[in-house]
FIRO-932374 format. One record per residue: residue number from 0; residue in one letter; x, y, z of N, C-alpha, C in turn. Coordinates in Angstrom, 1 decimal, padded with zeros to 4 digits, always signed. Example, Ala and Ser with C-alpha at 12.3 -4.5 7.8 and 13.67 -1.06 7.14 Angstrom:
{0, 'A', {+013.2, -005.7, +007.8}, {+012.3, -004.5, +007.8}, {+013.2, -003.3, +007.8}}
{1, 'S', {+012.8, -002.2, +007.1}, {+013.7, -001.1, +007.1}, {+012.9, +000.0, +007.9}}
//
This chain:
{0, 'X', {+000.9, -001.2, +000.0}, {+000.0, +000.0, +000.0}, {+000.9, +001.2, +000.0}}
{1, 'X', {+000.8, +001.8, -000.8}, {+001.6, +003.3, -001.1}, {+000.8, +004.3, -001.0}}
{2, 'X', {+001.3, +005.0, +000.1}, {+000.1, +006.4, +000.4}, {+000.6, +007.6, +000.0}}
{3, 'X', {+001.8, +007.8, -000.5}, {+002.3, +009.3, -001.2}, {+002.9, +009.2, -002.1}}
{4, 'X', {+003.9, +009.9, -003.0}, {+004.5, +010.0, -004.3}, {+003.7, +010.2, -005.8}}
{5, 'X', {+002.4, +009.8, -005.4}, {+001.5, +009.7, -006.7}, {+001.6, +008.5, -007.6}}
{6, 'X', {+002.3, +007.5, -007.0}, {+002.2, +006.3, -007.6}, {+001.1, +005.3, -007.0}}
{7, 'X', {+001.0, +004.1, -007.9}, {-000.1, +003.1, -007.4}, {-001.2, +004.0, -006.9}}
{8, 'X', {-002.1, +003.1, -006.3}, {-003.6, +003.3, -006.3}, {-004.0, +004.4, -005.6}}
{9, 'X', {-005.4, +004.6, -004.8}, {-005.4, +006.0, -004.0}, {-004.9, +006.2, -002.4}}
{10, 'X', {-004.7, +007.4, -002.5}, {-003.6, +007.2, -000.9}, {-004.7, +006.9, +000.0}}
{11, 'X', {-004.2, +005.5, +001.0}, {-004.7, +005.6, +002.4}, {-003.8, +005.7, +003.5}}
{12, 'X', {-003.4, +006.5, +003.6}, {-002.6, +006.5, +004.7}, {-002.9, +005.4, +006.0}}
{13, 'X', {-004.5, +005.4, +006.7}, {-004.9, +004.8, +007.7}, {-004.7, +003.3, +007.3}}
{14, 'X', {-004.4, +002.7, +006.0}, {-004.7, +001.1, +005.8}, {-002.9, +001.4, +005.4}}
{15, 'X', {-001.9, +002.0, +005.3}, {-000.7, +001.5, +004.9}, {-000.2, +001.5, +006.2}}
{16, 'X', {-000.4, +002.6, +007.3}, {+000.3, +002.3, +008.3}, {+000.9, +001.4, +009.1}}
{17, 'X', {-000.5, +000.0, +008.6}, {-000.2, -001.0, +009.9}, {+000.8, -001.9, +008.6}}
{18, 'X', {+000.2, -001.9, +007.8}, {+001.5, -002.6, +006.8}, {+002.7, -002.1, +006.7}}
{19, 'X', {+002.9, -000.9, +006.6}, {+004.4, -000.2, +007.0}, {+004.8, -000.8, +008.5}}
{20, 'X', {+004.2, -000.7, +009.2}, {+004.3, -000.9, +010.9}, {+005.1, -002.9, +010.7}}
{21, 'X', {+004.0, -003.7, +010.0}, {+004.3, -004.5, +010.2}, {+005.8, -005.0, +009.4}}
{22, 'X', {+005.9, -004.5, +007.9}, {+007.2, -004.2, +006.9}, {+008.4, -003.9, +007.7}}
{23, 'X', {+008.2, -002.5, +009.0}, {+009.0, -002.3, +009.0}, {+009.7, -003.3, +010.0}}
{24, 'X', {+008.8, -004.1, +010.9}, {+009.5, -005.0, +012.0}, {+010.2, -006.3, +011.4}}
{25, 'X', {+009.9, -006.4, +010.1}, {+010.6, -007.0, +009.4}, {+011.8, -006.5, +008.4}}
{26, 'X', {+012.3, -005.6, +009.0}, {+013.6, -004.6, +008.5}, {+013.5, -004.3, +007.5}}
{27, 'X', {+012.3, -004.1, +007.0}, {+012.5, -003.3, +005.8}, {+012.4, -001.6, +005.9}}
{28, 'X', {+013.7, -001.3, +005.9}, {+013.8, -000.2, +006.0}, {+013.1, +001.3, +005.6}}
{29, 'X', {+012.7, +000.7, +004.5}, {+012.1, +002.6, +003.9}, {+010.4, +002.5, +004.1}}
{30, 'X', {+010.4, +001.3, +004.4}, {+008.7, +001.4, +005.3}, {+009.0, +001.9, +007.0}}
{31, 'X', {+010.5, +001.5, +007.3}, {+010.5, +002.6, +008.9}, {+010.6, +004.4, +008.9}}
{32, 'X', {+010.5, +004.5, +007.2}, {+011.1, +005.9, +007.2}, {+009.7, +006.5, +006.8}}
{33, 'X', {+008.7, +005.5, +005.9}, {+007.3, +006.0, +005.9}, {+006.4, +006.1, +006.5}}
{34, 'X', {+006.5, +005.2, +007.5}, {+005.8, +005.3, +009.1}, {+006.4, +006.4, +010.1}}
{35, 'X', {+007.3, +006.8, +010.0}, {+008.0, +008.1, +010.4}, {+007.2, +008.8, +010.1}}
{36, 'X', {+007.3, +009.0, +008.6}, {+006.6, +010.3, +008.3}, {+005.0, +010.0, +008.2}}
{37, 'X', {+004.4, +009.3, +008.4}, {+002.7, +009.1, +008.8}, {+002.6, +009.7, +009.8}}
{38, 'X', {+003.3, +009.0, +011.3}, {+003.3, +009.9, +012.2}, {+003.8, +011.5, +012.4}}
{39, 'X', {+004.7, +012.0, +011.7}, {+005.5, +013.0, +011.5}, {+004.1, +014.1, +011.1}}
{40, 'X', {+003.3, +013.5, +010.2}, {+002.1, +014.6, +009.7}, {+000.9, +014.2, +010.5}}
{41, 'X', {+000.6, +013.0, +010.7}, {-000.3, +012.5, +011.4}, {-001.4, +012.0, +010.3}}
{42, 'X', {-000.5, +011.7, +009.4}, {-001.4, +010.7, +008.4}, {-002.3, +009.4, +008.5}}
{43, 'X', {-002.9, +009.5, +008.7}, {-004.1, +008.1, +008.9}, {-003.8, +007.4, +010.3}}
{44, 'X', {-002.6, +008.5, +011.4}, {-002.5, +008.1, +012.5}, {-002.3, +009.3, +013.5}}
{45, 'X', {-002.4, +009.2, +014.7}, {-002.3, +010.5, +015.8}, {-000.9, +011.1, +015.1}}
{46, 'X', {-001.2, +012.0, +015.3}, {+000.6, +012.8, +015.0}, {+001.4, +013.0, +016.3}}
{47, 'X', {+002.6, +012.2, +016.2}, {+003.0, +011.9, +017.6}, {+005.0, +012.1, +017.1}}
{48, 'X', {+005.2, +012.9, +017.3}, {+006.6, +013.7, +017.1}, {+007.6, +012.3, +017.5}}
{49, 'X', {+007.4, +012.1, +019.0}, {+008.5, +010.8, +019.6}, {+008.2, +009.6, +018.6}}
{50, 'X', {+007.0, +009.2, +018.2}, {+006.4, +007.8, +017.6}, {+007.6, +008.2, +016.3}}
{51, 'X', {+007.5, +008.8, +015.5}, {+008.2, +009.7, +014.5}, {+009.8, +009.2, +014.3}}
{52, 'X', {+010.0, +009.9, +015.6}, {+011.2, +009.7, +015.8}, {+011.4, +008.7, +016.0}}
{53, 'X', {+010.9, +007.9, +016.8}, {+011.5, +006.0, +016.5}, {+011.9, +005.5, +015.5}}
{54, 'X', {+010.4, +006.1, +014.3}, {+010.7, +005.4, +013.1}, {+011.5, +005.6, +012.2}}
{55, 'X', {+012.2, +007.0, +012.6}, {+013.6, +007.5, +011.7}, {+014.5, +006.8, +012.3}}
{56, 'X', {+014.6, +006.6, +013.3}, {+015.8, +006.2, +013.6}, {+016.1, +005.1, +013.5}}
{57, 'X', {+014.6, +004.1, +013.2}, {+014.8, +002.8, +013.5}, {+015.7, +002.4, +011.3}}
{58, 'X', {+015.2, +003.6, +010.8}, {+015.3, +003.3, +009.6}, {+016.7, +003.4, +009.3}}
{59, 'X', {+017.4, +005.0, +009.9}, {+019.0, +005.2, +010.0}, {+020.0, +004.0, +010.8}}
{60, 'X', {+019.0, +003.2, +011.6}, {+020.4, +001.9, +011.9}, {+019.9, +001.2, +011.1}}
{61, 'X', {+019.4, +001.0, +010.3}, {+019.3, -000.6, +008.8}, {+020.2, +000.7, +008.0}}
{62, 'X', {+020.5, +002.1, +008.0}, {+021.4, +002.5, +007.1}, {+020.7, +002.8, +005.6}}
{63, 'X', {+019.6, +003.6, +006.2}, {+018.6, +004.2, +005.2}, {+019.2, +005.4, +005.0}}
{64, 'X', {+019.9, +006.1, +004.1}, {+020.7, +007.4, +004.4}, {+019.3, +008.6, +004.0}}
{65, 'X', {+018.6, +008.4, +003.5}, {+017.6, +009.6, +003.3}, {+016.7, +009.8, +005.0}}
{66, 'X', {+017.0, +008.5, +005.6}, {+016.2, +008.8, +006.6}, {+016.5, +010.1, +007.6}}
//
């Protein structure tokens, strides 16, 4: 589920989160940097600055350099 860039289907933020959530516990990295930024805006989830920050960070130790 892709909820920004304008690719693929229409954005849901609220239905990609838990699949980014779940992506990212399985180290996929640039779904911990998109769940960052869900939370970061408060896209289809509370907007929570610390939740945010987990998810950047968790992205920059798998060595996601845009994170």
């Amino acid at each position: 589920m892709w909820w920004g860039g304008g690719r693929g289907g229409a954005k849901a933020p609220a239905k990609a989160a838990p699949l980014y959530e779940r992506a990212c516990r399985g180290q996929y990295r640039t779904a911990c940097m998109y769940l960052g930024s869900l939370y970061a805006h408060g896209l289809g989830v509370k907007k929570d600055a610390s939740t945010a920050e987990k998810y950047y960070a968790l992205a920059c130790k798998m060595n996601l350099l845009t994170a």
